[in-house]
SEVOGU-181560 format. One record per atom (N, C-alpha, C): x, y, z. Coordinates in steps of 0.02 Angstrom, whole numbers, plus 32768, in hexadecimal, padded with zeros to 4 digits. Layout:
BEGIN
XYZ;...
***
This chain:
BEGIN
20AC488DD627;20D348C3D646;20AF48E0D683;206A48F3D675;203D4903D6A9;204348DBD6FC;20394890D6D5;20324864D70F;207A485AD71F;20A74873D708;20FE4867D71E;210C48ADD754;20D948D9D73C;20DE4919D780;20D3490DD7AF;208A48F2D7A9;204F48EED7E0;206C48B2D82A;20964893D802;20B8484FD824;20DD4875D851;211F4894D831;215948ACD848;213848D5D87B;21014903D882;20F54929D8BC;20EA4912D8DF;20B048DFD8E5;209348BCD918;20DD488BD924;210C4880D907;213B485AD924;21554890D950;216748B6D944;218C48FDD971;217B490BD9A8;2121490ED9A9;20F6491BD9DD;211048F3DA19;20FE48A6D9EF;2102486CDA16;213F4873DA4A;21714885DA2E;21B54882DA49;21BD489DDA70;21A948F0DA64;21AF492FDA99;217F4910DAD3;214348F4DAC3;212B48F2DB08;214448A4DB2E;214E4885DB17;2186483EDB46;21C9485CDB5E;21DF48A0DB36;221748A4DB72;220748DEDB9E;21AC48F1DBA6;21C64932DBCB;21BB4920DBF2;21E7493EDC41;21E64928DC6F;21CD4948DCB5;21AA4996DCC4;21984996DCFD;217949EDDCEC;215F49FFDD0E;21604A45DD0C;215A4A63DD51;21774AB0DD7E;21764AC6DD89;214A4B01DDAA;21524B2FDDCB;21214B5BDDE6;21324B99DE14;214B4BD5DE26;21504BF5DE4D;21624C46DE3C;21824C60DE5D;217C4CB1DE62;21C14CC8DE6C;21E24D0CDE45;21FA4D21DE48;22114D7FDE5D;22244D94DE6E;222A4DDCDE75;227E4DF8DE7C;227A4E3ADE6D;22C54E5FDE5F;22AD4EB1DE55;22ED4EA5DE41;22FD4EF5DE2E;23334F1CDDF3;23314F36DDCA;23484F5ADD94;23584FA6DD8C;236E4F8FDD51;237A4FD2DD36;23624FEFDCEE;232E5020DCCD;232F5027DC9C;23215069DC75;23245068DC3E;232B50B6DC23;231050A4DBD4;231750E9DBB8;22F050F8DB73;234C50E8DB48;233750B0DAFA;235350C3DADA;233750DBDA8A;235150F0DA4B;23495101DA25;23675157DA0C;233F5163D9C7;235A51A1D9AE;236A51D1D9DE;230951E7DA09;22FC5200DA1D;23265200DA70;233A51DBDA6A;235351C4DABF;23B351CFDAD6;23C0520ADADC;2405520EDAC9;240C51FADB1B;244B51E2DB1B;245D51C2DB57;247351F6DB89;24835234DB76;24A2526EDBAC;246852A2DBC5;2430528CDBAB;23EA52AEDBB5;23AE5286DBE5;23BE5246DBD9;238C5202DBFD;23C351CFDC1C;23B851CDDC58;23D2519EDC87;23B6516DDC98;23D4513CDCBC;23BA5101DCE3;23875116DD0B;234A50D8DD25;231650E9DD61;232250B1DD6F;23205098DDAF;2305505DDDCD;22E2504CDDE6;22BE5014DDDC;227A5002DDDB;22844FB7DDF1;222E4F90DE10;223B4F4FDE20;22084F2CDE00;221E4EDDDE09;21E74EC1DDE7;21DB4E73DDFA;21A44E40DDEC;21924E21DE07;21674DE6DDC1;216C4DB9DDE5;213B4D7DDDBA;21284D34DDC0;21044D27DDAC;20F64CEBDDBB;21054CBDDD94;212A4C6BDD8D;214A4C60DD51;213B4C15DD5E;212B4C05DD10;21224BABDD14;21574B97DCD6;21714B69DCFF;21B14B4BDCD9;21A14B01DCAE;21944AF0DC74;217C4AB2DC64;21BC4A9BDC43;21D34A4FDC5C;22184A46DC30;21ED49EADBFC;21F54A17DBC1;21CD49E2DBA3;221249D2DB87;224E49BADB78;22914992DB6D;22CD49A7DB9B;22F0496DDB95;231D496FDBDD;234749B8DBE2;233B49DADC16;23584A2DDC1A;23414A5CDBFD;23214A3CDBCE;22FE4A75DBA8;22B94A8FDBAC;22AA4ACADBB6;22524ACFDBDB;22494B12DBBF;220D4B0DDBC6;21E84B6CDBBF;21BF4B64DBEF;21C94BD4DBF8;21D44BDFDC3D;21854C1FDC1C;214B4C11DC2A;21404C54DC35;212F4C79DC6C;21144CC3DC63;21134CECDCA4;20E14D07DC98;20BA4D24DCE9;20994D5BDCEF;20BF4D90DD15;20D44DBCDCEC;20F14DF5DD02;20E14E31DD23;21014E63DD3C;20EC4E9DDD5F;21424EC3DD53;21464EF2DD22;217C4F0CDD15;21714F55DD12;21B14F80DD45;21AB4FC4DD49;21E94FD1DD1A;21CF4FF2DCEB;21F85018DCD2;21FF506FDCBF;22225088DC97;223650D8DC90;226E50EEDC90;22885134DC8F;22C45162DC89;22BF5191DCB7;22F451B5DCC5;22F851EEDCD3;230D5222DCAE;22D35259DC91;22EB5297DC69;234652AADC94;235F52C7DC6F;239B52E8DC84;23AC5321DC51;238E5359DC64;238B5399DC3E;23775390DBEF;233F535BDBD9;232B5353DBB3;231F5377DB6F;23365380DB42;230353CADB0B;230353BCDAC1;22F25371DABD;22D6534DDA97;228A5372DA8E;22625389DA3C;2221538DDA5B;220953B5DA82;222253E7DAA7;221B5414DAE5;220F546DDAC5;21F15481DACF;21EB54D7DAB8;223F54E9DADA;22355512DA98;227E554CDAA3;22975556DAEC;22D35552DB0E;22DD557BDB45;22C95543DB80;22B8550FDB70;229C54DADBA5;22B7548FDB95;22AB546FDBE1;22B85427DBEA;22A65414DC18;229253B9DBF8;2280539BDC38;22B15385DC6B;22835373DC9E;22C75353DCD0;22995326DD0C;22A652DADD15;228552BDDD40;227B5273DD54;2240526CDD5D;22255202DD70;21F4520ADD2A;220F51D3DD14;21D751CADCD1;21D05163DCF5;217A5165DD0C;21885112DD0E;214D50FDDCEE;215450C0DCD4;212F508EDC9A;211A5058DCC0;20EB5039DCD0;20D75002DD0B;20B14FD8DCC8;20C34FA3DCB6;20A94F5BDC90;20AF4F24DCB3;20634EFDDC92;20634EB4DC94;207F4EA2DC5B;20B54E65DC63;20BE4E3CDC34;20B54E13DC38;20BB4DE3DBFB;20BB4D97DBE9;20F14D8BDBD0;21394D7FDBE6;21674D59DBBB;215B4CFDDBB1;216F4CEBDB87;21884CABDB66;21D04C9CDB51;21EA4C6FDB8F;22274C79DB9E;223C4C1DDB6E;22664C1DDB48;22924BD8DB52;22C44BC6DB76;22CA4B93DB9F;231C4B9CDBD4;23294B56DBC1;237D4B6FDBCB;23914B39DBC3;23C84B32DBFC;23D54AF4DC2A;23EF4AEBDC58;24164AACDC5F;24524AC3DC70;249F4AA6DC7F;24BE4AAEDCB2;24A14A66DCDA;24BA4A5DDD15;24944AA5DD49;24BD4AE0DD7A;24904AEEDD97;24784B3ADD64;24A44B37DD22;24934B75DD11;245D4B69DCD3;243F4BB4DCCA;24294B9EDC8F;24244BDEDC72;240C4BE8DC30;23F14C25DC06;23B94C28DBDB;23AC4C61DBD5;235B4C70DBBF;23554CA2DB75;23304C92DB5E;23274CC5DB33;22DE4CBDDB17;22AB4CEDDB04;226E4CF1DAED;22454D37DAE0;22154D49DABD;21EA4D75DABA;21C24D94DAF3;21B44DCADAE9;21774DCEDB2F;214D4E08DAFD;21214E07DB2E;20EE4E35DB16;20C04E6ADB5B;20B94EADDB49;20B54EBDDB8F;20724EFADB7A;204C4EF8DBC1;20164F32DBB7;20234F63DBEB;202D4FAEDBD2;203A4FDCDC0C;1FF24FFBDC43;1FF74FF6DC6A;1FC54FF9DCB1;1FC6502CDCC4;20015061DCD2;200B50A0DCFE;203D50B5DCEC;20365102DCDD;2076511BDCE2;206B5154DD1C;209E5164DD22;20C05184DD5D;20F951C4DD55;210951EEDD64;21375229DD4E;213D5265DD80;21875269DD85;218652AFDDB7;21AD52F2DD98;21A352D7DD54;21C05321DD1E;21B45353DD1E;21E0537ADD14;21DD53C1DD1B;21DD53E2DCC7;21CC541CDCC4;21DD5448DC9B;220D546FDC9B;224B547BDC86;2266549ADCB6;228D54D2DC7F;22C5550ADC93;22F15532DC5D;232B5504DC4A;23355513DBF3;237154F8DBED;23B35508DBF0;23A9553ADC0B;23F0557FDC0F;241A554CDC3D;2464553BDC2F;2494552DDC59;24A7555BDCA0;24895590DC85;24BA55D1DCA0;248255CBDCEB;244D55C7DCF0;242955CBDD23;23FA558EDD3E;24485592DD7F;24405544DD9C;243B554FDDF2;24055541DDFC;23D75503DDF6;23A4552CDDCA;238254ECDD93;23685514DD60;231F552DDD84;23065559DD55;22BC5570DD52;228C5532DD52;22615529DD8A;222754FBDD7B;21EC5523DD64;21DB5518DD19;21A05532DCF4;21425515DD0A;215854CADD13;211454ABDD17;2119545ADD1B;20FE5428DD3F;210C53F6DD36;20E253D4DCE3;211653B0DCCE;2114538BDC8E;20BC5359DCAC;20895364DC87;2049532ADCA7;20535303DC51;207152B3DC7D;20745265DC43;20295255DC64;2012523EDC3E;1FDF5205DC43;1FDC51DDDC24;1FB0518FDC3A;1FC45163DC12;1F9D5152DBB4;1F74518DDBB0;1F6F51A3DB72;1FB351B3DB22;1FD151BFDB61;201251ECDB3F;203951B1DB21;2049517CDB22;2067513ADB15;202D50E7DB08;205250BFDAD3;202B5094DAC0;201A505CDAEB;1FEA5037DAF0;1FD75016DB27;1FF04FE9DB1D;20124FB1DAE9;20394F84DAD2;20734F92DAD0;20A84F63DAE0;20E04F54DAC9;20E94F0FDACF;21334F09DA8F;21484EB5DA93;21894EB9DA76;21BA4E95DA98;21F64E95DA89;22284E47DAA5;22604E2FDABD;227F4E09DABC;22A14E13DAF8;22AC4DC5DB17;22CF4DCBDB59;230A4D99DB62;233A4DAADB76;23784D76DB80;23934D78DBA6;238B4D3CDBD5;23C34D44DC1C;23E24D00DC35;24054CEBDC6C;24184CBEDC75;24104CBADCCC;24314C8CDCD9;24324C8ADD38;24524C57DD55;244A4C3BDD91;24444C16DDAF;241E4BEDDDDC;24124B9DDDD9;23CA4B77DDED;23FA4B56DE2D;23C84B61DE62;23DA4B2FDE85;23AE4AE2DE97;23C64AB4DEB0;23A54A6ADEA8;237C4A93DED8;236B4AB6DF01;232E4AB6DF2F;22F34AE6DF22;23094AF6DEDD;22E54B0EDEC6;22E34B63DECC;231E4B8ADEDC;23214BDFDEF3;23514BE4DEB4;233F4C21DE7A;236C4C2ADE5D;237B4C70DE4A;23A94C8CDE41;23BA4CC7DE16;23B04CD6DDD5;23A84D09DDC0;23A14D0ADD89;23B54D73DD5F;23D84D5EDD2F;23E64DA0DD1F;23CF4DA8DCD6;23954DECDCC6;23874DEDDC79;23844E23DC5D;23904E0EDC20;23824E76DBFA;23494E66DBC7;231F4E8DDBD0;22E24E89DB9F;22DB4EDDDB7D;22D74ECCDB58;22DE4F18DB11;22874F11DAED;22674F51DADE;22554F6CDAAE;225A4F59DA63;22154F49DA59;221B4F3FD9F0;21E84F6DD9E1;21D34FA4D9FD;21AA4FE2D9F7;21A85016DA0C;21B2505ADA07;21B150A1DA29;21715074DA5B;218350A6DAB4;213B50B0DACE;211950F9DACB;212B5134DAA9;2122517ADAB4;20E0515DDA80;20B2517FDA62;20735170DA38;208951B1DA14;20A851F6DA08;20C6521DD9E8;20FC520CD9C4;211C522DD9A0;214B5213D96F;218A5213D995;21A051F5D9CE;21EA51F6D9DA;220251A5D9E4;223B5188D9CB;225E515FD9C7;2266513EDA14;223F5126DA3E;225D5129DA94;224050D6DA91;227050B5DAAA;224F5061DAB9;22865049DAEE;22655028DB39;2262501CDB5E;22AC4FF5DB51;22D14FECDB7A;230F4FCCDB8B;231A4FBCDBCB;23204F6CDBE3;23124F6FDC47;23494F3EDC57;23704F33DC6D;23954F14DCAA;237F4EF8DCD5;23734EB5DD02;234E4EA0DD30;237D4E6ADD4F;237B4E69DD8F;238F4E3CDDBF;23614E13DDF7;235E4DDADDF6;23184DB0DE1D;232A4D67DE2E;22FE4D73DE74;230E4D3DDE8A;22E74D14DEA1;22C84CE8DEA6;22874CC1DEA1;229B4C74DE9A;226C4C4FDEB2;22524C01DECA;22244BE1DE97;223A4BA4DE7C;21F14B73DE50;22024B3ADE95;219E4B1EDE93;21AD4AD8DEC3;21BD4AA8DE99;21BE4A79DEBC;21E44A2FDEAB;21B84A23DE5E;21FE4A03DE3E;21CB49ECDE07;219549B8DE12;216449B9DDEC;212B499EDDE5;2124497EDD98;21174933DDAC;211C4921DD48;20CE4939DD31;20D04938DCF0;208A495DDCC9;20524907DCE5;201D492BDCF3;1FE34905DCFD;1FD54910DD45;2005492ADD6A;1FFB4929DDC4;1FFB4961DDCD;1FB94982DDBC;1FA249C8DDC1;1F8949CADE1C;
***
């Protein structure tokens, strides 16, 4: 039974690598949209931010159309408070730029039909900088434009230096190699390091070049 495993993999191996056929190389960049979801994250309190982003991507297609794609990433993300009072002392709210600056690593699978194709995979990301132009502000309706109390100071103490979550998108390839590409990558962890429910949700649009394929061995 042992030696009936050991066969079948190395037969598998064998196979995957006689049909793979070339891999890839180049860079992409865009622009998005993203915001906080969860408990903590009511949608009439936290808005959209937009943010851009960028990467470097090697495409290996080890069976016909089928390849993994990974990346070195550079992703801005965040919200905008919108009279926030989640968490906030009595009589107050936030209001502002909340931004999250990570490297990631996604691990993409694509699969491609004709000039389109689609993606789906994990990523994993480390946060670098944050950034914020929050306010403290009154929560009284009645007195508008509100009271500015003090600016809100985030640091990147304040949130976990890890995250990892899942990405799915699709696009369009062209034979010369320029393609589009549209993805949504979500949160599988709060980033606040305090007890509130908040995980990253992003929108992205990008457009970026791999050169000519190259078969494996012609490094």
């Amino acid at each position: 039974m042992k030696k009936t495993l050991i066969l079948s993999i190395l037969f598998l191996c064998s196979l995957l690598s006689a049909k793979a056929q070339y891999y890839r190389y180049g860079v992409k960049v865009g622009g998005g949209f993203s915001t906080a979801v969860g408990k903590d994250a009511p949608s009439d309190q936290i808005n959209h931010l937009a943010g851009i982003h960028g990467a470097l991507v090697f495409s290996y297609e080890f069976a016909s159309r089928l390849a993994v794609q990974p990346e070195l990433h550079f992703s801005r993300k965040g919200f905008v408070y919108d009279a926030y009072t989640r968490n906030t002392a009595p009589e107050t709210a936030l209001t502002g730029d909340l931004r999250l600056d990570y490297i990631e690593l996604p691990l993409m699978i694509k699969l491609q039909k004709a000039a389109l194709f689609v993606e789906v995979g994990p990523y994993m990301g480390y946060l670098v900088n944050v950034g914020n132009e929050v306010n403290v502000v009154s929560s009284d309706p009645a007195i508008d434009p509100p009271i500015v109390f003090e600016k809100q100071d985030f640091s990147r103490d304040d949130f976990n230096s890890f995250d990892v979550g899942y990405a799915v998108g699709g696009g369009l390839m062209l034979e010369t190699g320029f393609f589009l590409n549209v993805r949504n990558t979500g949160s599988l962890r709060p980033f606040p390091k305090e007890d509130i429910t908040q995980r990253n949700l992003v929108w992205q649009l990008s457009i970026g070049y791999l050169l000519p394929a190259r078969r494996p061995g012609n490094w």
